[in-house]
TIRO-2110 file (N, C-alpha, C; in Angstrom, 1 decimal):
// TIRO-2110
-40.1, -10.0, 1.5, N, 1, A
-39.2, -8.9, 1.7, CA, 1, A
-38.6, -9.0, 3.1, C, 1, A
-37.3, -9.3, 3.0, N, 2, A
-36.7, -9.0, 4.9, CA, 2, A
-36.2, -8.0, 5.0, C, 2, A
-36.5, -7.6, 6.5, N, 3, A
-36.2, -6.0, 6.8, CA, 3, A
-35.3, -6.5, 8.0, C, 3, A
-34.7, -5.4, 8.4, N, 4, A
-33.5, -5.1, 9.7, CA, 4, A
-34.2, -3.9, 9.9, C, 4, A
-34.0, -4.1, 11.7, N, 5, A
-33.9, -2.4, 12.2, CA, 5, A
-32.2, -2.6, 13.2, C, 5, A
-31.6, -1.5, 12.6, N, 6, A
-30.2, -1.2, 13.0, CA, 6, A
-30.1, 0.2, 13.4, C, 6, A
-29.0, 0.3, 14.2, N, 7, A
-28.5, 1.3, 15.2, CA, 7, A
-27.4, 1.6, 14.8, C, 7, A
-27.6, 2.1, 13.9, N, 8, A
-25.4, 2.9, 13.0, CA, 8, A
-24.9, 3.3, 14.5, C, 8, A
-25.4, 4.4, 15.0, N, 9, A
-24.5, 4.8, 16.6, CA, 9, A
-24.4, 3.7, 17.6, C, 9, A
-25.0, 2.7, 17.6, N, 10, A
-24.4, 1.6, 18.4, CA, 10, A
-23.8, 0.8, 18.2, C, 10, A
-23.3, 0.5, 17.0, N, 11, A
-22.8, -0.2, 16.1, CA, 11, A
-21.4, 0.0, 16.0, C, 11, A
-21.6, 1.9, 16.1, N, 12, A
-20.3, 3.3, 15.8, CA, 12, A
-19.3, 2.8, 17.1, C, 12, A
-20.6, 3.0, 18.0, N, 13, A
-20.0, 3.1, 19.4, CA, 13, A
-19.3, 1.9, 19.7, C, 13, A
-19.8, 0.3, 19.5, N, 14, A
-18.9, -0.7, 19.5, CA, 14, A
-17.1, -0.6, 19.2, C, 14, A
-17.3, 0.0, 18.0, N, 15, A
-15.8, 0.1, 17.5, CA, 15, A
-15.0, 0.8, 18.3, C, 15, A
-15.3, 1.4, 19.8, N, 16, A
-14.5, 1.9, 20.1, CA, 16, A
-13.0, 1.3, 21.0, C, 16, A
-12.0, 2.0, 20.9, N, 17, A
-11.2, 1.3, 21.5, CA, 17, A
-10.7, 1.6, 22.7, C, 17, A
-10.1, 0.3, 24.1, N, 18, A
-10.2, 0.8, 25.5, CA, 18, A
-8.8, 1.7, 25.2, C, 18, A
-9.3, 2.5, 26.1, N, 19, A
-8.8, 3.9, 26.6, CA, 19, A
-6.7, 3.5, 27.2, C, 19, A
-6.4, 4.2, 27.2, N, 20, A
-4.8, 4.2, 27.5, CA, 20, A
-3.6, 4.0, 26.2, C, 20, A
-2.7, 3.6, 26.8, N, 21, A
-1.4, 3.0, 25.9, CA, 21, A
-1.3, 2.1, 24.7, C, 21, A
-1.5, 2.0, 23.7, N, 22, A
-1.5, 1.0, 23.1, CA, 22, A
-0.3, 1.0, 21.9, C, 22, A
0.5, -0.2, 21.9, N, 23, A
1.2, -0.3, 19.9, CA, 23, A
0.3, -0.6, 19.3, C, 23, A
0.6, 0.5, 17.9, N, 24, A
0.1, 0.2, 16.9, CA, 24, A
0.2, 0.9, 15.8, C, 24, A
-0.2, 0.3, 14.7, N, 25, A
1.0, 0.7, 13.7, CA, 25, A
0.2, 1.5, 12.5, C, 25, A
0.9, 2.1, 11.9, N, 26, A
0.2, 3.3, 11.4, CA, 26, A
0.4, 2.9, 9.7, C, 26, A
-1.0, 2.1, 9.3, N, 27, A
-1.6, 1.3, 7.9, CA, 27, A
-1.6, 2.3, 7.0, C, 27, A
-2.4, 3.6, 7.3, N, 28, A
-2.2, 4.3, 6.3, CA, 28, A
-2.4, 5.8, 6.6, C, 28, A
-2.0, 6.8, 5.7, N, 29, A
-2.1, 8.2, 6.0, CA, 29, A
-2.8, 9.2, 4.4, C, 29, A
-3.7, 9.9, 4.8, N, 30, A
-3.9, 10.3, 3.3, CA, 30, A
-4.7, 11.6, 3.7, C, 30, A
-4.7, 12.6, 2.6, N, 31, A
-5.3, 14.2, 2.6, CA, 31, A
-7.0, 13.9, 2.9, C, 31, A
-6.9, 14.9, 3.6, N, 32, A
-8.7, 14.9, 4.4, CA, 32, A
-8.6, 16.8, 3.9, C, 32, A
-10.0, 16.9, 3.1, N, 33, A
-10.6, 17.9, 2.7, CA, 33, A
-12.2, 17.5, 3.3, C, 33, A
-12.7, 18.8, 4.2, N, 34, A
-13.8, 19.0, 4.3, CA, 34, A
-14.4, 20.1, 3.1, C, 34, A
-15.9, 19.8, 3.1, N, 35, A
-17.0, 21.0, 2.0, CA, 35, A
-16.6, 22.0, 2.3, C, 35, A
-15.9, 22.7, 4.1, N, 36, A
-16.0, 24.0, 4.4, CA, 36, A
-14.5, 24.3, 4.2, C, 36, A
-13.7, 23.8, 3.6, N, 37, A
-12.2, 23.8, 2.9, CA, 37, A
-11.2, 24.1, 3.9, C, 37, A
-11.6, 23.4, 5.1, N, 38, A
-10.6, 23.1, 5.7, CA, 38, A
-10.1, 21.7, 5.0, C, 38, A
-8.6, 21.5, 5.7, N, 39, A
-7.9, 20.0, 5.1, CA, 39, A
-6.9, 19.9, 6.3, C, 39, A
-6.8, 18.1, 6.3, N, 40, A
-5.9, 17.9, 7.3, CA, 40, A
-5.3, 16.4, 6.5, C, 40, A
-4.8, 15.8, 7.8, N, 41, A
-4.1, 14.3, 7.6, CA, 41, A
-4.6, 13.5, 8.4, C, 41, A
-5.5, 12.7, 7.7, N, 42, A
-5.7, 11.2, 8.4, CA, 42, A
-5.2, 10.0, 8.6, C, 42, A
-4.5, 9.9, 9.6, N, 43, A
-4.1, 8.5, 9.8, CA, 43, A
-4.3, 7.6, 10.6, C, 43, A
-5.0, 6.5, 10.0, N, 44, A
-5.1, 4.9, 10.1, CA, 44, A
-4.6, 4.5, 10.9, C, 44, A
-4.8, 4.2, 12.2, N, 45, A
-4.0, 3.0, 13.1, CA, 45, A
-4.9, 2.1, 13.2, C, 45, A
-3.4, 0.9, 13.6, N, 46, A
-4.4, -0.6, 13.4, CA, 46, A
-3.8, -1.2, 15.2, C, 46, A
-4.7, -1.4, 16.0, N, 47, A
-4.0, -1.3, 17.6, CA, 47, A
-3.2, -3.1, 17.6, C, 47, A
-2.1, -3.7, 17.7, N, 48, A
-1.6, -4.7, 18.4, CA, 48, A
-2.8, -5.7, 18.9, C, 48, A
-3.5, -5.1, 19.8, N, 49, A
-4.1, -6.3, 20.6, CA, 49, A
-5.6, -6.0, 20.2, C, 49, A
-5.6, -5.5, 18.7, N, 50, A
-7.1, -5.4, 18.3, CA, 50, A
-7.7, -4.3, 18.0, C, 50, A
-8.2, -3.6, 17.3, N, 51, A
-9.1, -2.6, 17.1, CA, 51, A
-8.3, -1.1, 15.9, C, 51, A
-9.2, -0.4, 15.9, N, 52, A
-8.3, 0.5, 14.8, CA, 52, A
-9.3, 1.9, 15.3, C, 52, A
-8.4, 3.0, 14.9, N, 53, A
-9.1, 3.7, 14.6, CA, 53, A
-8.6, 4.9, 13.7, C, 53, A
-8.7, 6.4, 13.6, N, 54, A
-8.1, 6.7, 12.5, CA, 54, A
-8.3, 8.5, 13.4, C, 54, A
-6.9, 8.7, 13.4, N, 55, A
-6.8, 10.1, 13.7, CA, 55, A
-6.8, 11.0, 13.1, C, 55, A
-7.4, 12.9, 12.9, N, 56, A
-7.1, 13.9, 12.2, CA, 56, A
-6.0, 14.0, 12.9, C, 56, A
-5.0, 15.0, 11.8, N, 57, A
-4.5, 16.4, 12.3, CA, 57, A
-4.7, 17.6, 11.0, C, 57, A
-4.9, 18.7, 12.2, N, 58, A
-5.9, 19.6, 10.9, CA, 58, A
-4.6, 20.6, 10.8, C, 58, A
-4.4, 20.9, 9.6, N, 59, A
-4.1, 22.2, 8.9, CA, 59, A
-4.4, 23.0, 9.1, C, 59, A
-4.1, 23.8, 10.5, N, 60, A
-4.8, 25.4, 10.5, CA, 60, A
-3.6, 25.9, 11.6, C, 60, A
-3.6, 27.1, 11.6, N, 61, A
-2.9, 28.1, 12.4, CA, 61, A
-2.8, 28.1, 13.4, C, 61, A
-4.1, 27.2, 14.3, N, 62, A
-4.0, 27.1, 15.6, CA, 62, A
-3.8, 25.3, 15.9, C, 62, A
-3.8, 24.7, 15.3, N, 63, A
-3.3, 23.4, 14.7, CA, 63, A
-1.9, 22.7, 14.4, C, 63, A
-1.5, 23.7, 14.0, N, 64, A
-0.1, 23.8, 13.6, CA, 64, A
1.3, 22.9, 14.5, C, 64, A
1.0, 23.4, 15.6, N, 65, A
2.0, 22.8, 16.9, CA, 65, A
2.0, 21.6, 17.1, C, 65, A
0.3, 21.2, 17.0, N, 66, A
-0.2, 19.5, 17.4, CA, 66, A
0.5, 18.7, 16.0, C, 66, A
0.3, 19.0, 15.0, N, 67, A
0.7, 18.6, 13.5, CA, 67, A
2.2, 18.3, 13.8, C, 67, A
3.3, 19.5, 13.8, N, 68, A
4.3, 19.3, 13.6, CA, 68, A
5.0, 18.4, 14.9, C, 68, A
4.6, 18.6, 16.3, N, 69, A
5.0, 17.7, 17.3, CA, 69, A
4.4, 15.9, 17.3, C, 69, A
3.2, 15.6, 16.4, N, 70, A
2.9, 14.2, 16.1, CA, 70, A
3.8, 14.2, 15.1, C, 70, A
4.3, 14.6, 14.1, N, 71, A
5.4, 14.4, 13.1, CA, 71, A
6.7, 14.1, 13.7, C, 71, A
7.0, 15.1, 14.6, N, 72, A
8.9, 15.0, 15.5, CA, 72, A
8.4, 13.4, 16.0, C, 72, A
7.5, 13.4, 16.6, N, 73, A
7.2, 12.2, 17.5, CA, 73, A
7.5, 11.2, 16.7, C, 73, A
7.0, 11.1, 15.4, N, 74, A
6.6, 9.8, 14.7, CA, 74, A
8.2, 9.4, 13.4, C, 74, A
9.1, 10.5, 13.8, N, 75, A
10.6, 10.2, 13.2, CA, 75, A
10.5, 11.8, 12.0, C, 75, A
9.8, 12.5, 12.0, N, 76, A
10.0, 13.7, 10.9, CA, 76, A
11.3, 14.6, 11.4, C, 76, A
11.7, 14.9, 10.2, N, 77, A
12.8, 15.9, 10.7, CA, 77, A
12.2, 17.7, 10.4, C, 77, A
12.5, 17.6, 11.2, N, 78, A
11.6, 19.4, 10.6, CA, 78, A
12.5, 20.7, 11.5, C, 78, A
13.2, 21.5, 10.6, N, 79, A
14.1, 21.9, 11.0, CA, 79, A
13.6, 23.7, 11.7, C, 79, A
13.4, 24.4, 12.4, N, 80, A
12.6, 24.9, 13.1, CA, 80, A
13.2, 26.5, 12.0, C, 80, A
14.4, 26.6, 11.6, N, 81, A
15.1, 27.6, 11.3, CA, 81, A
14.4, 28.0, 9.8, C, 81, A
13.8, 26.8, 9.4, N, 82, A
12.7, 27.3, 8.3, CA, 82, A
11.6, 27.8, 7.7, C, 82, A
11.4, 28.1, 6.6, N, 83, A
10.1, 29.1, 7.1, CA, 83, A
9.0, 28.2, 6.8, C, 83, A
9.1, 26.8, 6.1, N, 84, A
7.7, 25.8, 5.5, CA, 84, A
8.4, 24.5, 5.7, C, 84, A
8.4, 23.6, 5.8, N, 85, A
8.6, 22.2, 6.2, CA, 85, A
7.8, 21.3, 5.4, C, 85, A
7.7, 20.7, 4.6, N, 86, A
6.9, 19.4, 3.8, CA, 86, A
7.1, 18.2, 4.9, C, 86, A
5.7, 17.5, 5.0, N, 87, A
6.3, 16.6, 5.8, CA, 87, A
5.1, 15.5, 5.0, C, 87, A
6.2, 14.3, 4.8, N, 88, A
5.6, 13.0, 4.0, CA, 88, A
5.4, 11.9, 4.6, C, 88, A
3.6, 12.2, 4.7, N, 89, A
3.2, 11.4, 6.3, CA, 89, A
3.1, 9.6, 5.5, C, 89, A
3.1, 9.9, 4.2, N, 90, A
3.6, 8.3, 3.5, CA, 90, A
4.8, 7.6, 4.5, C, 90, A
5.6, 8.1, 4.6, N, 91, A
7.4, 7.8, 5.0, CA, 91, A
6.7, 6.7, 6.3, C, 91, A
6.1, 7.0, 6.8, N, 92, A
5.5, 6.7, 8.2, CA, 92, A
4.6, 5.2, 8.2, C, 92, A
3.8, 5.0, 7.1, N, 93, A
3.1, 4.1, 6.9, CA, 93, A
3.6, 2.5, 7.1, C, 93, A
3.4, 1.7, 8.1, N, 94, A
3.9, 1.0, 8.0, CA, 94, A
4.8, 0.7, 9.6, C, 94, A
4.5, 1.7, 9.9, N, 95, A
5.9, 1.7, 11.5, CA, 95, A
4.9, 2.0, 12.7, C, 95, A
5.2, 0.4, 14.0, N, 96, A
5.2, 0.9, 14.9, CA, 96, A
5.2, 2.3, 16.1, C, 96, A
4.1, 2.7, 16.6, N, 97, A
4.3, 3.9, 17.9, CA, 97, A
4.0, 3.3, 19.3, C, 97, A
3.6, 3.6, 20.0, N, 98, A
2.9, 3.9, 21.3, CA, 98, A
1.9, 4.6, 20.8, C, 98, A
0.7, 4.8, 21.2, N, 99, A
-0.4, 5.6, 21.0, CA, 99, A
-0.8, 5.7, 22.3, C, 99, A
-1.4, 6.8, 22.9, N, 100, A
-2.3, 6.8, 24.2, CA, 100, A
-3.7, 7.6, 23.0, C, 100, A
-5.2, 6.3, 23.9, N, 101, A
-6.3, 7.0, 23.1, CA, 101, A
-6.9, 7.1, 24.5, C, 101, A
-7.8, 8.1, 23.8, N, 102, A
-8.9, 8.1, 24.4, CA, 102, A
-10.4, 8.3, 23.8, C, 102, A
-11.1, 8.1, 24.7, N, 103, A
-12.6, 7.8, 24.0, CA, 103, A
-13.8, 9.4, 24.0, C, 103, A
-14.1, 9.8, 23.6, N, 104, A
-14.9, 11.3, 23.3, CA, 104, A
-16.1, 11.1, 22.9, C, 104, A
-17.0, 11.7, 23.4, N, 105, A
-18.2, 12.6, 22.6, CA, 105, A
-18.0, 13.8, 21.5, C, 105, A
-18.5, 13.3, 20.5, N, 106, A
-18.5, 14.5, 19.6, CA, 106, A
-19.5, 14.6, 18.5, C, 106, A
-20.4, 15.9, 18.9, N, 107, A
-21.5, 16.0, 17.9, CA, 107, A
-22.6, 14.4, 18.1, C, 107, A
-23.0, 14.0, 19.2, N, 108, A
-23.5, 12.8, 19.4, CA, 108, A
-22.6, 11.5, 19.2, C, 108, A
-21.8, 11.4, 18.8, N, 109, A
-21.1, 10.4, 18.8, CA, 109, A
-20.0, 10.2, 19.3, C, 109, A
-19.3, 8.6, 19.8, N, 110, A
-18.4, 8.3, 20.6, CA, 110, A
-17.3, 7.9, 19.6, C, 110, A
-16.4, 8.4, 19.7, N, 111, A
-15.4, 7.9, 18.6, CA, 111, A
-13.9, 7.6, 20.1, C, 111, A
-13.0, 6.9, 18.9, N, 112, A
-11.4, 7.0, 19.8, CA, 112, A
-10.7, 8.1, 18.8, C, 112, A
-9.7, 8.6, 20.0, N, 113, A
-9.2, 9.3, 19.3, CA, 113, A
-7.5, 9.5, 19.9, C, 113, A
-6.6, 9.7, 19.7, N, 114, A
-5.1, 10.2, 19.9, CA, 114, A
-5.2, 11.4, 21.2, C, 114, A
-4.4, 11.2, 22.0, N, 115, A
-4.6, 12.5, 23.1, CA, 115, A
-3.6, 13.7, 22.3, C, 115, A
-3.6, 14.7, 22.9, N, 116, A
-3.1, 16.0, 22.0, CA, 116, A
-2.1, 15.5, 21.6, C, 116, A
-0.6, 15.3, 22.0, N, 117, A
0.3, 14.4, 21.2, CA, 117, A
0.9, 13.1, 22.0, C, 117, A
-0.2, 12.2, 21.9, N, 118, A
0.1, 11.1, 22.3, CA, 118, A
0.5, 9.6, 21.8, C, 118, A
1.7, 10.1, 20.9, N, 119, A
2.6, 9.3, 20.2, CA, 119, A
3.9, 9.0, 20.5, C, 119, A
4.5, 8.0, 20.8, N, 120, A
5.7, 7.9, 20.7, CA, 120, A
6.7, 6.9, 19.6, C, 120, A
7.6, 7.0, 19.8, N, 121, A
8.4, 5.7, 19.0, CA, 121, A
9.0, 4.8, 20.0, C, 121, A
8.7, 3.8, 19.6, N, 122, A
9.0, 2.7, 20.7, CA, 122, A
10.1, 2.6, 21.7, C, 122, A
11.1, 3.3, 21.1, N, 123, A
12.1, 3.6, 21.9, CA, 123, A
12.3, 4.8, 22.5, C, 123, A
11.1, 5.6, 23.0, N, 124, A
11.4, 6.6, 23.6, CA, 124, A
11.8, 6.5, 25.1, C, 124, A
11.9, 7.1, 26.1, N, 125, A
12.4, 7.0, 27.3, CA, 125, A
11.0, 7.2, 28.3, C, 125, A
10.1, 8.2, 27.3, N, 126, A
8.7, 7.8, 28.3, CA, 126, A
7.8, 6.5, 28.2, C, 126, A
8.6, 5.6, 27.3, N, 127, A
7.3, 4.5, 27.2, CA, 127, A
8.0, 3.1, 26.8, C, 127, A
9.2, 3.2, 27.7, N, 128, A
10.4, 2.2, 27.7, CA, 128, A
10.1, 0.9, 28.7, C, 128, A
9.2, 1.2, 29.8, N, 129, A
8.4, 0.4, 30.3, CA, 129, A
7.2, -0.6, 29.9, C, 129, A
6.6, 0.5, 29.4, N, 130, A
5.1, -0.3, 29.0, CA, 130, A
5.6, -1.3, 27.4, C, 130, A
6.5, -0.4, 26.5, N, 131, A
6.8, -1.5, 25.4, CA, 131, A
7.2, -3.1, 26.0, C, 131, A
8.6, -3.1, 27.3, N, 132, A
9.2, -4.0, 28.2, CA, 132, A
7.8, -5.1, 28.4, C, 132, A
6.7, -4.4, 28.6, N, 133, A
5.8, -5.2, 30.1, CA, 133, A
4.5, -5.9, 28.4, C, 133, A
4.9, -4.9, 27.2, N, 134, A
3.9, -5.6, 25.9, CA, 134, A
4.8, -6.9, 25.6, C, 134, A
6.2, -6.9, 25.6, N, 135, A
7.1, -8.1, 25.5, CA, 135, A
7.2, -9.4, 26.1, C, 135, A
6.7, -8.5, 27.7, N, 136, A
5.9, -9.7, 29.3, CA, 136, A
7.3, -10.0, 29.7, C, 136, A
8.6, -8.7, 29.9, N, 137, A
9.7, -8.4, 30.4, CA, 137, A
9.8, -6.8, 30.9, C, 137, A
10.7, -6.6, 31.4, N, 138, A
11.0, -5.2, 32.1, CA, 138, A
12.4, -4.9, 31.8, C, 138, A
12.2, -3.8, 31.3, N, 139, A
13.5, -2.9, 31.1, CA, 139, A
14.8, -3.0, 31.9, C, 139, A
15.7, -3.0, 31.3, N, 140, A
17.0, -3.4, 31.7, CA, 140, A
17.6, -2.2, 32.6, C, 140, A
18.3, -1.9, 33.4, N, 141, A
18.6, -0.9, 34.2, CA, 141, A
17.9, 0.2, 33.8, C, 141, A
16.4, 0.4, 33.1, N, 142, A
15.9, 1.5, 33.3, CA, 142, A
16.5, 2.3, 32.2, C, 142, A
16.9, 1.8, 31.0, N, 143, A
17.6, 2.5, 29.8, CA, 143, A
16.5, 2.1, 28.6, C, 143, A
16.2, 2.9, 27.7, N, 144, A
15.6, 2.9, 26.7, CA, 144, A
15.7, 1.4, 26.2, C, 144, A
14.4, 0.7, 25.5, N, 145, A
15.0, -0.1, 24.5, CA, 145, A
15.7, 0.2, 23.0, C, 145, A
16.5, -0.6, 22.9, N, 146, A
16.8, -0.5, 21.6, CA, 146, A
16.6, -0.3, 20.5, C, 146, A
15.7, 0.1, 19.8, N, 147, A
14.5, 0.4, 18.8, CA, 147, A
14.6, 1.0, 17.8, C, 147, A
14.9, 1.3, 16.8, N, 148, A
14.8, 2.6, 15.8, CA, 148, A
13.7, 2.9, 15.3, C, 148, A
13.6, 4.1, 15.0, N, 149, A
12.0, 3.9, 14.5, CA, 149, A
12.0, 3.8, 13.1, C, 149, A
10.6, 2.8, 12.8, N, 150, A
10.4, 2.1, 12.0, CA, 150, A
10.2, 1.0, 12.2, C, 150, A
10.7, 0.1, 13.5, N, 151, A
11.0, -0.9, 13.7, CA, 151, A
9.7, -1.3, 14.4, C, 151, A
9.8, -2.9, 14.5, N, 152, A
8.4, -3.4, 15.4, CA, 152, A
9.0, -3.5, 16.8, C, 152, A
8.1, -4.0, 17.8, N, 153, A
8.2, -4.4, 18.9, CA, 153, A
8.8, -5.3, 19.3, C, 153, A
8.5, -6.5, 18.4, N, 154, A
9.1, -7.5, 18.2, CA, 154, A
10.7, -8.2, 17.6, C, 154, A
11.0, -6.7, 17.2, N, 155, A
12.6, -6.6, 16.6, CA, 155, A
13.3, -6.1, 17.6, C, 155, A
13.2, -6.0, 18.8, N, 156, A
13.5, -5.3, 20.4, CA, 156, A
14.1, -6.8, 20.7, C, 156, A
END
């Protein structure tokens, strides 16, 4: 009979990813129900220079703002004058962001995770530099890159 002695939390903790700015593209998104009937949206990032991890955003009342501002961020249209908004975090699968992570304790364990809304689309004007310097160039007079979202890094 062969046996292993393993460490799932050290193992956990390996997977983590280093801390700051990263591209990376968002593999997949799908309904998260917990036993205590809360539900949110988990999505799957896969980071550019290695590593993955997978962010909530929860469905709740006080939740709400983080939800719909990672949506505006990630190309949703969500029109404020309404009273419900559907938002089809499918549409998204597949596209390029910026992500800023960082690394947490929670409940004993070290996970990565998304800063409050630390998404952008590649062509935003706060992260027009660091996409330039992932390229191993610098931004042209300091004007956004060209980008639409949906698009890679490498379509710049």
């Amino acid at each position: 009979m062969a046996t292993s002695t393993v460490r799932p939390r050290d193992a956990e903790n390996e997977s983590l990813v280093e801390e700051g700015k990263h591209i990376a593209k968002l593999v997949s998104s799908r309904n998260i129900q917990t036993k205590g009937g809360a539900s949110g949206i988990g999505l799957a990032f896969e980071l550019r220079k290695g590593g993955k991890f997978e962010e909530t955003l929860w469905d709740s009342p006080k939740a709400q703002a983080r939800m719909i501002a990672v949506a505006n961020r990630m190309g949703a249209e969500i029109d404020d004058d309404e009273d419900e908004a559907e938002i089809d975090w499918d549409e998204f699968n597949g596209n390029e962001y910026v992500v800023e992570v960082k690394n947490e304790e929670y409940e004993g364990r070290k996970r990565s995770k998304m800063t409050y809304c630390g998404i952008w689309p590649l062509n935003h004007e706060d992260v027009t530099e660091f996409v330039a310097k992932q390229k191993g160039g610098k931004p042209s007079n300091g004007k956004p890159a060209k980008v639409a979202a949906g698009m890679n890094v490498d379509d710049v």
